[in-house]
C-alpha positions in Angstrom: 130.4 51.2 108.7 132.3 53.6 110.8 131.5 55.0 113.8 131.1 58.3 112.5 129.1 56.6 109.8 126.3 55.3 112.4 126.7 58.6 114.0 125.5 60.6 110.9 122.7 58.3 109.9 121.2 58.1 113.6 121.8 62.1 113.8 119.9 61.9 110.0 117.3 59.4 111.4 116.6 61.9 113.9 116.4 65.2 112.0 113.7 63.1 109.8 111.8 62.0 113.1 111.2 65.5 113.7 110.6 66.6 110.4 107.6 64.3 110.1 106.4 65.2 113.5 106.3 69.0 112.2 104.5 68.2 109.4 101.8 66.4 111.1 101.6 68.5 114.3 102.1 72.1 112.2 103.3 75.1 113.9 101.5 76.7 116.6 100.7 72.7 117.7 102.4 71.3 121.3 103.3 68.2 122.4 101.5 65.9 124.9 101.2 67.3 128.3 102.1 70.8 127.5 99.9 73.9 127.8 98.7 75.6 124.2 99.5 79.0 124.8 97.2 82.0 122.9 98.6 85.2 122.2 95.8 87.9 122.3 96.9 91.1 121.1 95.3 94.6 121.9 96.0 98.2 121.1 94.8 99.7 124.5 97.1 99.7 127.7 96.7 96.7 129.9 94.1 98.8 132.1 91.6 99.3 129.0 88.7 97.5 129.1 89.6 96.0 126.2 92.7 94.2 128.0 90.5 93.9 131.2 88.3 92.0 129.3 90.9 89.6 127.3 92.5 89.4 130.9 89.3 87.9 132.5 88.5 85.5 129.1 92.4 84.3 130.2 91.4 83.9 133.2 88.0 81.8 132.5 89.7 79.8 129.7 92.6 78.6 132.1 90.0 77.6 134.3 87.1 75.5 132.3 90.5 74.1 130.5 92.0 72.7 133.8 95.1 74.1 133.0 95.8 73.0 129.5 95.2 76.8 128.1 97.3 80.0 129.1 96.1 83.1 127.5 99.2 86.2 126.8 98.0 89.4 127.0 100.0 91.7 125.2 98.9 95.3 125.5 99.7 98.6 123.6 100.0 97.3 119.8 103.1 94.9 120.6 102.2 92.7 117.8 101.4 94.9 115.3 98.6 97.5 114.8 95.1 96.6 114.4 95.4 95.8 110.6 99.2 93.8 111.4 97.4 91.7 114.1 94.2 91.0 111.9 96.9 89.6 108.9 99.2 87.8 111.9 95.8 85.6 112.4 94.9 85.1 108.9 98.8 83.8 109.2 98.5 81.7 112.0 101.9 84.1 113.4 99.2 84.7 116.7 96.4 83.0 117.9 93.7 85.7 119.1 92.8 90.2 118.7 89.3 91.9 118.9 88.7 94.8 116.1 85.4 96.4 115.5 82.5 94.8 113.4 82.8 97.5 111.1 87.4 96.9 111.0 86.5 93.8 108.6 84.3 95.2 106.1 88.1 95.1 104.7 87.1 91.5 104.0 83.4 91.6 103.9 82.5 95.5 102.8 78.3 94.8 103.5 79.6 94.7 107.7 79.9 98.4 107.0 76.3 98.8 108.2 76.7 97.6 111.3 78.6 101.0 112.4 76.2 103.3 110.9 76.4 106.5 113.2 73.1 106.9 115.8 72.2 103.2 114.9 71.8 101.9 118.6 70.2 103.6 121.4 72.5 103.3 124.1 74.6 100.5 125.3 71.8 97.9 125.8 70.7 97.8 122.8 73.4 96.8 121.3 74.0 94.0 123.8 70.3 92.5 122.8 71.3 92.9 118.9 74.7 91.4 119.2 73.8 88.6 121.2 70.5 87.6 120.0 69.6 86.4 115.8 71.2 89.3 114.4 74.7 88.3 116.1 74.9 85.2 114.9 74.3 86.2 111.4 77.2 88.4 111.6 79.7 85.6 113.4 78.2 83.6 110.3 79.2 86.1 107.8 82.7 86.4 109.4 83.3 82.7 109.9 83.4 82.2 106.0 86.8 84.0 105.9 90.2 83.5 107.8 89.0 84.1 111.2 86.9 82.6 113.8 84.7 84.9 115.8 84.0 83.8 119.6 82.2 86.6 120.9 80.8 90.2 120.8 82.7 93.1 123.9 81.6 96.3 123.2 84.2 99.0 121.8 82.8 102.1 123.3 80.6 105.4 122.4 82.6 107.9 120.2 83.1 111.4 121.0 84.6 114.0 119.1 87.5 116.4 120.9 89.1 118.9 118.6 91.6 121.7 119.3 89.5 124.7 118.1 86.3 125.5 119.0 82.8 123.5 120.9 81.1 121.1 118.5 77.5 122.0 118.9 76.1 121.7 116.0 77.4 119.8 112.6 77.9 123.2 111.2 80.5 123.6 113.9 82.6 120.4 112.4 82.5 122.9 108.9 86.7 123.1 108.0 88.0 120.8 110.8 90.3 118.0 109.9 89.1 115.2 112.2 90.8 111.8 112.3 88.8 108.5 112.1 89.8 104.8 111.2 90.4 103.5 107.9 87.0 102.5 107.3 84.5 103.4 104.8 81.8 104.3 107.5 83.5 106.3 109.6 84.5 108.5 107.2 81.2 109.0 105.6 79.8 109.4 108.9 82.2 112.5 109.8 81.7 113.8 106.4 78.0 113.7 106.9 78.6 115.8 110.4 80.3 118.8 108.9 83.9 117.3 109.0 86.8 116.7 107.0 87.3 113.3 107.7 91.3 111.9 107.8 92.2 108.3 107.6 95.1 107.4 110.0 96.1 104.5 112.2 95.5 104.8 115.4 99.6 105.3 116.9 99.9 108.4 114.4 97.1 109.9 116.5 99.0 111.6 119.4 101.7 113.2 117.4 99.5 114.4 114.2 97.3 116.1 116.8 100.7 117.5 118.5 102.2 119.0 115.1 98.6 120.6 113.9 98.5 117.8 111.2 94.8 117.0 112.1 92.0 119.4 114.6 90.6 116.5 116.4 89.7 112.9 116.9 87.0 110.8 117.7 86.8 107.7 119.8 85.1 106.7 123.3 86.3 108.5 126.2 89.1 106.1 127.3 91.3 107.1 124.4 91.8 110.6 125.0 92.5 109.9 128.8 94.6 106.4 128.2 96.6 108.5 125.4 97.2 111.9 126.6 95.2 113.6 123.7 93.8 116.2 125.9 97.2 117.5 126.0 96.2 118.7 122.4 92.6 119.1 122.8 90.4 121.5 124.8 87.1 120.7 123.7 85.2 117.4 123.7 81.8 117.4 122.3 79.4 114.9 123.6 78.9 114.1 119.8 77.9 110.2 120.9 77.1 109.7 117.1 78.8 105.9 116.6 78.7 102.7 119.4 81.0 100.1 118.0 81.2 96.6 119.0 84.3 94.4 118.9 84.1 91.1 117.5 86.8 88.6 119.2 88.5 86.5 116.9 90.6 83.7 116.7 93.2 82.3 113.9 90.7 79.8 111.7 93.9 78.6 110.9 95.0 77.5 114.5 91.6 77.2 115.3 90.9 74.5 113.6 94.2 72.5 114.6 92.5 72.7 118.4 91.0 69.9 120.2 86.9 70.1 120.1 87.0 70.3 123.7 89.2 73.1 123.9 87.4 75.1 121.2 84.2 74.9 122.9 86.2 75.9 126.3 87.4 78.6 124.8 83.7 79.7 123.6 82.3 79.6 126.7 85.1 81.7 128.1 84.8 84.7 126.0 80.5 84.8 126.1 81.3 85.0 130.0 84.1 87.8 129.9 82.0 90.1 127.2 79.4 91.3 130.6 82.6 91.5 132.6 83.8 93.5 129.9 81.0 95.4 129.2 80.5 96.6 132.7 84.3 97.6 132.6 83.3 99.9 129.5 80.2 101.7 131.6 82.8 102.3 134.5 85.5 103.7 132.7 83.3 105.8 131.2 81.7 107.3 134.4 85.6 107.8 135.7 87.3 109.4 132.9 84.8 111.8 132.1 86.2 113.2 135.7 89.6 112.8 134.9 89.5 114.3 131.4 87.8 117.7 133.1 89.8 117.7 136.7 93.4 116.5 135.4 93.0 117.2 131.6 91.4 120.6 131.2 89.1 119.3 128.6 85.8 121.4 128.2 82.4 119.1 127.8 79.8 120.5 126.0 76.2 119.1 124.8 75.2 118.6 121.3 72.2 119.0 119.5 71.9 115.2 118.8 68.2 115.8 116.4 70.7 118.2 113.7 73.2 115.6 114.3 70.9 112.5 113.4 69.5 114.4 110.7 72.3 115.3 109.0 73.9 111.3 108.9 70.3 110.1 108.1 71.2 109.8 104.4 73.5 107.9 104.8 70.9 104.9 105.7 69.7 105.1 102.3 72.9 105.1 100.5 74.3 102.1 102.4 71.0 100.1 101.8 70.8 101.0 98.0 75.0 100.3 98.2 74.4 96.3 99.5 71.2 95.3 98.7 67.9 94.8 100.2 69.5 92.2 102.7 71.0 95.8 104.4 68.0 97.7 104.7 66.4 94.4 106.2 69.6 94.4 108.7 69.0 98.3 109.4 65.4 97.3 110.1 66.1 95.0 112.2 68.7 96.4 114.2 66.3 99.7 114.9 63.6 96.8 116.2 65.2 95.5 118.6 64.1 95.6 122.2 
């Protein structure tokens, strides 16, 4: 044989070397002695508590994983928006995102119920219901699809703001075009205040409020301020009528090519950083409610909560009758909580 002959074959050898070693590592697997690196995308800017919070589970999982673990950040919807980074997991194109409970009753419509509006007190009580029984019944129902929930950080208390007028009652909400996410529940829970509720993704906020496309929003206080809405909105209306609670998830797909060790690092890691997190959520709040009012101009008003709760109340009901008795035992539980 020539020497151009053993030159191809070795070169052939080679290619089929590394084809194997594909096939059995996968993609999104390294090689001995390098680091597995996670991508963990977020819509919020880096200074969110959202991204606070995936920065400190970065931090912890480097740690407890001596190293072998580095954790991206990627802030601001760089992968994709919420739905594009919820389908890049169930791809295994990136490793990690957090979405509201409520974000995959796309996949599993009966976690509607866990964003019914005025369900949870105040912040606490959420905590104890997502970290006690009742959490683990809802990582349970989400680990049967693509995704591998870790742990529970909390998403915020939402607040309307609108353009027009003080929301003090839901008859004040009568003929305004609010926008909410594309979910089932939060559009029955703005049509049940008074609203006309408008499905939109979350980056077409800003400019439909700009060009009059929509009166208002609704979302914790962070948003306005992080976004600049108030540059379109007067009035914010201490509404308080939904606390969501993200769910942080991880690619079942690359999930399951990890090392046991690692998985269970990474666990630990993100039921540490949801207080951190959680704290970062109370603060933000207590600061922005300044900043919206000194540098935004935004108007705060009080709501009368009672006409608020009373109006959504029927919705209870329909969502119970909607999934079955297991709901209305969930509701029941949830509202027992201490």
């Amino acid at each position: 044989m020539s020497a151009r002959g053993r030159l191809v074959w070795k070169l052939a050898g080679l290619c089929l070397i590394g084809l194997l070693g594909f096939l059995v590592l996968g993609p999104g697997s390294v090689a001995a002695g390098e680091p597995i690196v996670i991508k963990f995308g977020n819509s919020p800017p880096i200074d969110d508590p959202e991204c606070l919070g995936a920065l400190r589970f970065g931090e912890l999982a480097e740690k407890k994983t001596g190293g072998r673990v580095k954790v991206q950040v990627y802030p601001l919807s760089q992968l994709g928006a919420q739905r594009e980074m919820v389908e890049g997991l169930r791809l295994g194109t990136i490793e990690m995102t957090m979405v509201t409970v409520g974000f995959l009753s796309s996949y599993d419509q009966f976690l509607n119920i866990f964003e019914l509006p005025y369900l949870y007190n105040d912040h606490f009580h959420s905590y104890r219901v997502f970290d006690g029984p009742i959490g683990e019944d809802v990582k349970k129902r989400i680990d049967k699809g693509d995704y591998k929930p870790l742990a529970f950080f909390e998403a915020g208390i939402r607040h309307v703001t609108n353009s027009r007028r003080p929301i003090k009652a839901p008859e004040d909400l009568k003929g305004l075009k609010i926008r909410v996410p594309q979910s089932k529940v939060n559009m029955d829970a703005l049509a049940a205040m008074g609203a006309t509720p408008v499905a939109m993704a979350f980056p077409e906020i800003y400019a439909a409020l700009q060009q009059r496309v929509i009166d208002g929003q609704e979302n914790p206080y962070t948003m306005p301020w992080n976004f600049k809405f108030y540059e379109n909105q007067k009035y914010l209306s201490k509404t308080g009528h939904m606390l969501l609670t993200h769910t942080v998830l991880y690619s079942k797909k690359l999930w399951e090519r990890l090392p046991a060790d690692i998985q269970a690092a990474l666990t630990e890691a993100a039921n540490e950083a949801k207080h951190y997190q959680r704290e970062q959520v109370r603060l933000a709040e207590e600061k922005v409610q300044g900043l919206l009012v000194e540098k935004g101009g935004m108007l705060f008003n009080e709501v009368d909560h009672d006409a608020f709760r009373k109006a959504v109340a029927p919705l209870y009901e329909k969502y119970a009758k909607e999934y079955g008795a297991e709901a209305g035992s969930f509701i029941k539980r949830i509202q027992e909580t201490k």
